[in-house]
C-alpha positions as CSV (number, residue, x, y, z in Angstrom):
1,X,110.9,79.5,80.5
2,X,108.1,78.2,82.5
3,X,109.7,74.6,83.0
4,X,113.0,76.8,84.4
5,X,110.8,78.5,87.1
6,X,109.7,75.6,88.3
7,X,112.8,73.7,88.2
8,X,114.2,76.5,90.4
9,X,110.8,76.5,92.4
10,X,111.7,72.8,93.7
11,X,115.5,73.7,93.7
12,X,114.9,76.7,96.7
13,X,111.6,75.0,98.2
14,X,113.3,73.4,101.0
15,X,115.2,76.5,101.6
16,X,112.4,78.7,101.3
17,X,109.7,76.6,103.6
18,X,112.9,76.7,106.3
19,X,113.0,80.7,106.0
20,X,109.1,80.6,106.5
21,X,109.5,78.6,109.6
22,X,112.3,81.0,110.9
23,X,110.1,84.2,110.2
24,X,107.2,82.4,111.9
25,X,109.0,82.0,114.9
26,X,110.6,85.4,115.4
27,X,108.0,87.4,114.6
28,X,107.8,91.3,115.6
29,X,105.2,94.0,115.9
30,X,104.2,96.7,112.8
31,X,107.1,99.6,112.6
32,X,109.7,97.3,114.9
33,X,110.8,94.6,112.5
34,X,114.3,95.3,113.8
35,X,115.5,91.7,113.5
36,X,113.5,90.6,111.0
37,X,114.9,93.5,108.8
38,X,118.3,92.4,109.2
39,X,117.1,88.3,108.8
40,X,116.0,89.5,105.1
41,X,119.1,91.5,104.4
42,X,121.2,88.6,105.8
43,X,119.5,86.1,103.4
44,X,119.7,89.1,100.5
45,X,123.5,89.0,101.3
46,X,124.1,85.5,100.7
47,X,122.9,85.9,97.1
48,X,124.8,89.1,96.7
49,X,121.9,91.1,96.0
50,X,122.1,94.6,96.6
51,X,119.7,96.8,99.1
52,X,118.5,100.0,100.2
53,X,117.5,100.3,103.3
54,X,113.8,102.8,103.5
55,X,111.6,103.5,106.5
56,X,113.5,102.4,109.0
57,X,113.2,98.5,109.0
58,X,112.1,98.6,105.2
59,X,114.1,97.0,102.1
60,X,114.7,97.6,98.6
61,X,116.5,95.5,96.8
62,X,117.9,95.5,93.1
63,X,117.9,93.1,90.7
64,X,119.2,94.5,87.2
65,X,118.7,92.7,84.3
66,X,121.9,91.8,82.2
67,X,121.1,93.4,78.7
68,X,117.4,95.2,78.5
69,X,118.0,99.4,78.5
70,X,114.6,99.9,80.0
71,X,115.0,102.0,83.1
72,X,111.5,101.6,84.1
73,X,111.0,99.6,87.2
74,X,108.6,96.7,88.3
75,X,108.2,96.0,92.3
76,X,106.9,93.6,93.7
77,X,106.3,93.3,97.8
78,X,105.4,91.6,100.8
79,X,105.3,92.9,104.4
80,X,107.5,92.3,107.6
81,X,105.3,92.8,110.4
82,X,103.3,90.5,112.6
83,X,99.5,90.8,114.8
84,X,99.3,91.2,118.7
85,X,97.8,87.9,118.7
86,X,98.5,84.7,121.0
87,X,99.8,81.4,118.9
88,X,97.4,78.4,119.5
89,X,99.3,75.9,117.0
90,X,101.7,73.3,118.6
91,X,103.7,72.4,115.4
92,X,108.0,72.8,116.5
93,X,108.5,76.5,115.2
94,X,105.3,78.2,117.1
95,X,105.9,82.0,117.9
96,X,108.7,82.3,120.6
97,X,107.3,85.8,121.2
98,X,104.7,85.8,123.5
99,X,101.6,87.7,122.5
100,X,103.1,88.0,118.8
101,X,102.1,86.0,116.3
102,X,102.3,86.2,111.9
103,X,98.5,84.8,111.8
104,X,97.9,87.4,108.4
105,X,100.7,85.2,106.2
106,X,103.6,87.8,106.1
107,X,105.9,85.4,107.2
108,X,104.9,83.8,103.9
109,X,104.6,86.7,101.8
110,X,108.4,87.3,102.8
111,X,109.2,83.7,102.1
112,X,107.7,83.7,99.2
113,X,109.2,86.6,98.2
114,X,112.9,85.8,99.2
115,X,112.2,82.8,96.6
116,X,111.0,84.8,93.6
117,X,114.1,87.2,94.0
118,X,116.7,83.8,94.2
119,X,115.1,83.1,90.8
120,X,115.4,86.1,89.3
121,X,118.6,87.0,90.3
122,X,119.5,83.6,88.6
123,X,117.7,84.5,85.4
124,X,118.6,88.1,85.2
125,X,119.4,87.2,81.0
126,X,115.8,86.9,80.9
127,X,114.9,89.9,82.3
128,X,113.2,93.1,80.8
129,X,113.3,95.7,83.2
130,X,114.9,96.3,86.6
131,X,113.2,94.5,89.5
132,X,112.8,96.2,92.9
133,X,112.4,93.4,95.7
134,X,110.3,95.3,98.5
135,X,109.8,94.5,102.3
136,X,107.9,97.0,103.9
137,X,106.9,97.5,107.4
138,X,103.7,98.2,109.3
139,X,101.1,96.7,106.8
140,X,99.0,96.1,110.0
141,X,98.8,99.5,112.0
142,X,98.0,103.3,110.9
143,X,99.2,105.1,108.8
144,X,100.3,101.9,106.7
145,X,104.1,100.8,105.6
146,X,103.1,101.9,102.1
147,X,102.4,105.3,102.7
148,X,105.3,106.0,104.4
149,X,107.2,104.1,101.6
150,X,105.7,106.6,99.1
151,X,106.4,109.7,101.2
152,X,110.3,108.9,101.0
153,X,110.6,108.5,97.4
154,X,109.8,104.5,96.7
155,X,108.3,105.4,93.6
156,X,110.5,108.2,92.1
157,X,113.8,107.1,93.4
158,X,113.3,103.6,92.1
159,X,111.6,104.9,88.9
160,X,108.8,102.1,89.6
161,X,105.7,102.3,87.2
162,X,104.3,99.0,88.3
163,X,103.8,96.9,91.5
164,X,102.4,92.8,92.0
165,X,101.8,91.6,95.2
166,X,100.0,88.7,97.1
167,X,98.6,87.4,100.0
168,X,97.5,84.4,101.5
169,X,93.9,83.0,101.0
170,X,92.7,80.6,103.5
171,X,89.1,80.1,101.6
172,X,91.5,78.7,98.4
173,X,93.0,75.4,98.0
174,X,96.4,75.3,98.1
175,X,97.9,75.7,94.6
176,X,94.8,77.9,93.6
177,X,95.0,81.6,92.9
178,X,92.3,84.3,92.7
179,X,92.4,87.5,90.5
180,X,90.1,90.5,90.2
181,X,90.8,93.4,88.0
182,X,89.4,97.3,88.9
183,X,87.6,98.1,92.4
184,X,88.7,94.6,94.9
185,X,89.4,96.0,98.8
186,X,87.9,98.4,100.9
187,X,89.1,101.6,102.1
188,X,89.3,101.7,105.7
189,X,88.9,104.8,108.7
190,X,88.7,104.4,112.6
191,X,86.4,106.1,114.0
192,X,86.8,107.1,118.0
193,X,83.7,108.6,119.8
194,X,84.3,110.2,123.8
195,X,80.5,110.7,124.7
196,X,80.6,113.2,128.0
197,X,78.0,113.2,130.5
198,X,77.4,113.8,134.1
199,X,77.5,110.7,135.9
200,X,76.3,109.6,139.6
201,X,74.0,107.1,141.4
202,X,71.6,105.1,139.2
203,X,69.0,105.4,141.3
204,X,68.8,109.1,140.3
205,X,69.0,109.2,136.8
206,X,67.2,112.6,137.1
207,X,70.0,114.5,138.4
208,X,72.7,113.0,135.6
209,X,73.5,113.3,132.0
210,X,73.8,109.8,131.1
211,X,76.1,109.0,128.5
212,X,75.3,105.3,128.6
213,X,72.3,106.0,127.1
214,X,73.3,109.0,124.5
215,X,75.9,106.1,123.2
216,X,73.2,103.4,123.1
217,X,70.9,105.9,120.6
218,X,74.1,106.8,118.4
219,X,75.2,103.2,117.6
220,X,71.7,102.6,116.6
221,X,71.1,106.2,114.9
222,X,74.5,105.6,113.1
223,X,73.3,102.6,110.8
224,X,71.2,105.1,109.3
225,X,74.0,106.8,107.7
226,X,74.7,103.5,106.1
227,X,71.0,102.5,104.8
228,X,69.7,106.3,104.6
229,X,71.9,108.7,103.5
230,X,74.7,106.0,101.2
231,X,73.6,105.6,97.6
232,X,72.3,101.6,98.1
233,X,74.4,100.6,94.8
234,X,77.4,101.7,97.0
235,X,79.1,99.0,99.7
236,X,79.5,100.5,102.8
237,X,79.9,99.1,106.7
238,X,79.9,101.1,109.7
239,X,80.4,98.8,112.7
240,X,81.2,99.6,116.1
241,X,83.5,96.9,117.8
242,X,84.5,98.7,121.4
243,X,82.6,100.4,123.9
244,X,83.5,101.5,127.3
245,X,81.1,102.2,130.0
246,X,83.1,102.6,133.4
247,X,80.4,102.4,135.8
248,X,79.1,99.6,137.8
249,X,75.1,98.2,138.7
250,X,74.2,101.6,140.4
251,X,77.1,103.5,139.1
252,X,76.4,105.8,135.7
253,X,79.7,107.0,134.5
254,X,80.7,110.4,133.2
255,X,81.5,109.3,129.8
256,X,81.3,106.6,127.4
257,X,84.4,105.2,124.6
258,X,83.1,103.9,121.5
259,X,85.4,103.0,118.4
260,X,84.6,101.6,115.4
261,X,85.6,101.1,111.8
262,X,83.8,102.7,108.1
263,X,84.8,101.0,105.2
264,X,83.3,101.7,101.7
265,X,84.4,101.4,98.1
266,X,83.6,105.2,97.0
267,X,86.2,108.1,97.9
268,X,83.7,111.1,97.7
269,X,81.2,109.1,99.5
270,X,84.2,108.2,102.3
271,X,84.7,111.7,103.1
272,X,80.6,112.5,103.1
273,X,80.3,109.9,105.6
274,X,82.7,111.2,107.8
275,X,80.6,114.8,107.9
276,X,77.7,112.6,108.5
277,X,78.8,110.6,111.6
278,X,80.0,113.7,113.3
279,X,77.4,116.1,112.5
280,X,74.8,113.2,113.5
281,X,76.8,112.2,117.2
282,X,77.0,115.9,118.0
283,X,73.5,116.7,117.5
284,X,72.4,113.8,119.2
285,X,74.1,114.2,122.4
286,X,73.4,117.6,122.5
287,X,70.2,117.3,122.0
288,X,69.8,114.8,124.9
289,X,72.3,117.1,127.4
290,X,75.6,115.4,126.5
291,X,78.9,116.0,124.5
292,X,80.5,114.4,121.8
293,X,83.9,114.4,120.9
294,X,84.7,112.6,117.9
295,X,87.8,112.0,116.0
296,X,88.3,109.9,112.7
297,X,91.8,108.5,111.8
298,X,92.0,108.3,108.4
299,X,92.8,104.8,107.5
300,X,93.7,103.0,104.1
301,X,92.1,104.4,100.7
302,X,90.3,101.5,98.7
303,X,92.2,98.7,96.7
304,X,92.3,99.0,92.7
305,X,93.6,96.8,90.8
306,X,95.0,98.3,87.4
307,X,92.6,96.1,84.9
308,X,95.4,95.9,82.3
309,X,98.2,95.0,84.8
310,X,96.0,92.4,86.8
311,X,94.0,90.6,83.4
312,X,97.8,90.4,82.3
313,X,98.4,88.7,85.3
314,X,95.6,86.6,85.6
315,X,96.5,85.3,81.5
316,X,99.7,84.6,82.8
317,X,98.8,82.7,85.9
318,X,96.9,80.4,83.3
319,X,99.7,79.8,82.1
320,X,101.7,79.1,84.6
321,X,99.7,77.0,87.0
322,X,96.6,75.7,84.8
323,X,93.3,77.5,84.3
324,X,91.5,75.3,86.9
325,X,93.9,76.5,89.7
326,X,92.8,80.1,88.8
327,X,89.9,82.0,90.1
328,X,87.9,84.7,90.2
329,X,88.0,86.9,93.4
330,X,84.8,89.0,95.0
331,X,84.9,92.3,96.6
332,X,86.3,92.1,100.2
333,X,85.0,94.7,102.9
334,X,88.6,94.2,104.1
335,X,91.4,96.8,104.0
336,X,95.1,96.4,102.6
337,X,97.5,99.2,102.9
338,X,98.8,97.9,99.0
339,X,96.1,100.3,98.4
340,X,98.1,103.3,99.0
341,X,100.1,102.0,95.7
342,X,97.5,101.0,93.7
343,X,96.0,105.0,94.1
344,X,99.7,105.9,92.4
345,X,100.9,103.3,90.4
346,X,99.9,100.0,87.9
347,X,98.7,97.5,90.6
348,X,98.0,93.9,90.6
349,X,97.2,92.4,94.3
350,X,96.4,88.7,94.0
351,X,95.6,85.8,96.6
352,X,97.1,82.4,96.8
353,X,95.7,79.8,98.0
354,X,97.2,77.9,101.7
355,X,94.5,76.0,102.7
356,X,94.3,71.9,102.9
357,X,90.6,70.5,104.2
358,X,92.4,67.1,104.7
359,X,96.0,68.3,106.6
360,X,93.0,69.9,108.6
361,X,94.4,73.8,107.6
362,X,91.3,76.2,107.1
363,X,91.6,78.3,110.0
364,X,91.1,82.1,108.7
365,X,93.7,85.0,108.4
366,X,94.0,87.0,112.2
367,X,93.3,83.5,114.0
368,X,95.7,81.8,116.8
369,X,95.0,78.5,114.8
370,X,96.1,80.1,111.2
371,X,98.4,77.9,109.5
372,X,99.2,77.1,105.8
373,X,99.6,74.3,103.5
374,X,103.8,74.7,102.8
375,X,103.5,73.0,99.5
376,X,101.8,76.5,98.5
377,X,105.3,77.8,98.7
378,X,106.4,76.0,95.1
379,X,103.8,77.7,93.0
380,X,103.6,80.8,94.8
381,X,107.5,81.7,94.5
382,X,107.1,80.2,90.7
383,X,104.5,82.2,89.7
384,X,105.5,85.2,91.3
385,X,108.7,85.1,89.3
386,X,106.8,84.1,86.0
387,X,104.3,87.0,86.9
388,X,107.4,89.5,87.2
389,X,109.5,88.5,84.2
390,X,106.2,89.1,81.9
391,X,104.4,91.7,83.0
């Protein structure tokens, strides 16, 4: 079986590196994959696979095995959407969309994914269980694709019990692929601070309410939630990224914008922390004359991989691709919105490899310079298919 995946691997590779090319170019912003959407079902189409449409721009597609009775479902994803970001490559299919850019790999996950579902649908004699072929939106941007993927049914619709995914991995030769089983991605909430004041002349700072100042003792009074009032065994990051201060030399301005991001790997401790930060900003700025207004978007929960699921996985991709092409992943303070899944159903998110030292491609995930190694496309759409029919 193996030796028929990758047979089929080198059969769709040129196909599937000219799909990842086309996705690159065209790419579109988190809940408006219009014409991405319909590039996917277009390509679904050719092979006669049949689709749902979900969440607007989102797809399910169906591949039915030809003689197992087992209803039970196995999904397996990637996402549609693309990063505000400005394209800094030069290679011939650079983002036409200016300002737009697939520097986080979807346009590979799809790819990738496209691929495994052309293999499948060719081996559907081997296969145990339906398959449910996912594209889902807005991976990149509150609430998270996945969410609203769950809240119309993805799970109990498609009577789905188990869900693979994976994403690129700049830090991993191409080829190479990294598992971790349990606890792996951070959970993920945006935290928005309006600091009110009275503002005025600087050279009377007795006459305002400066919020300058109130906002410059909260960042710092903040880490103390983090190193004082977090159990130390527990990973958590509170960082503040944006702050507004509309004022000038000799201008103090009435209030101050901070936002930020928490991230941690406990969900009692999540929720905690959010009663900390806004107990702690109000006090503060009260206590110094001040206002603060504070609002927390709740963001993604933390990644879990199922252990059985993913050690399955990892056995498998041993198999498949050679133990010294498999590794072991740490934890990442990162968030995915796969997590949303992993909180419902059997999980295994894993990384694959893209980068090639000599080809000069190590540039990181969100950067105008990200790029991948295309040969990564043969094992990934192999392996994803090998994962799928044995799991």
């Amino acid at each position: 079986m193996i030796d028929k995946i990758k047979s089929l691997s080198a059969k769709y590779f040129q196909e599937i590196v000219s799909i990842r090319k086309h996705l690159h170019k065209n790419p579109e912003l988190s809940f408006e994959e219009f014409n991405t959407s319909q590039y996917i079902k277009q390509l679904l189409d050719r092979k006669e696979i049949p689709y749902d449409s979900i969440a607007n721009t989102g797809i399910v597609a169906t591949i039915l095995p030809e003689k197992s009775t087992n209803k039970k479902s196995i999904a397996i994803r990637a996402e549609l959407d693309a990063l505000p970001i400005t394209e800094q490559n030069t290679h011939d299919f650079v983002s036409k969309n200016k300002g737009v850019m697939h520097a986080c790999g979807h346009d590979v996950h799809m790819a990738s994914l496209i691929g495994t579902a052309y293999i499948l649908n060719d081996l559907k004699a081997d296969l145990k269980q339906p398959v449910k072929v996912t594209f889902q939106p807005g991976e990149e941007k509150l609430p998270g694709g996945a969410s609203i993927l769950l809240k119309e049914g993805l799970v109990e619709t498609h009577n789905i019990d188990k869900i693979i995914a994976q994403h690129v991995a700049p830090s991993l030769p191409s080829g190479h692929f990294g598992f971790r089983e349990g606890v792996y991605m951070a959970s993920c909430d945006e935290i928005y601070i309006n600091i009110v004041g009275k503002g005025g002349h600087g050279a009377l700072p007795h006459t305002l309410v400066d919020p300058v100042l109130i906002s410059a003792h909260l960042i710092t009074a903040l880490q103390q939630i983090v190193s004082r009032k977090n159990n130390p065994t527990t990973a958590s990051v509170l960082s503040f990224g944006k702050v507004i201060a509309n004022g000038a030399t000799n201008v103090i301005p009435d209030n101050v914008l901070l936002e930020g991001t928490f991230r941690t790997f406990n969900e009692q401790w999540r929720y905690e922390a959010h009663q900390h930060i806004t107990s702690l900003c109000e006090n503060i700025a009260r206590s110094m004359g001040g206002k603060a207004e504070i609002n927390i978007a709740i963001g993604y929960p933390s990644l879990i991989n199922s252990p059985k699921l993913s050690a399955k996985c990892k056995t498998l991709a041993k198999e498949y691709t050679g133990e010294d092409n498999i590794v072991d992943l740490d934890l990442r303070m990162t968030s995915e919105d796969f997590a949303f899944y992993s909180q419902k159903i059997e999980s295994c998110f894993y990384r694959m490899g893209v980068a090639n030292t000599k080809k000069g491609i190590v540039h990181p995930v969100h950067s105008s310079l990200f790029d991948i190694d295309e040969k990564a496309l043969v094992k990934s759409v192999g392996l994803m298919a090998w994962l799928t029919i044995n799991s």
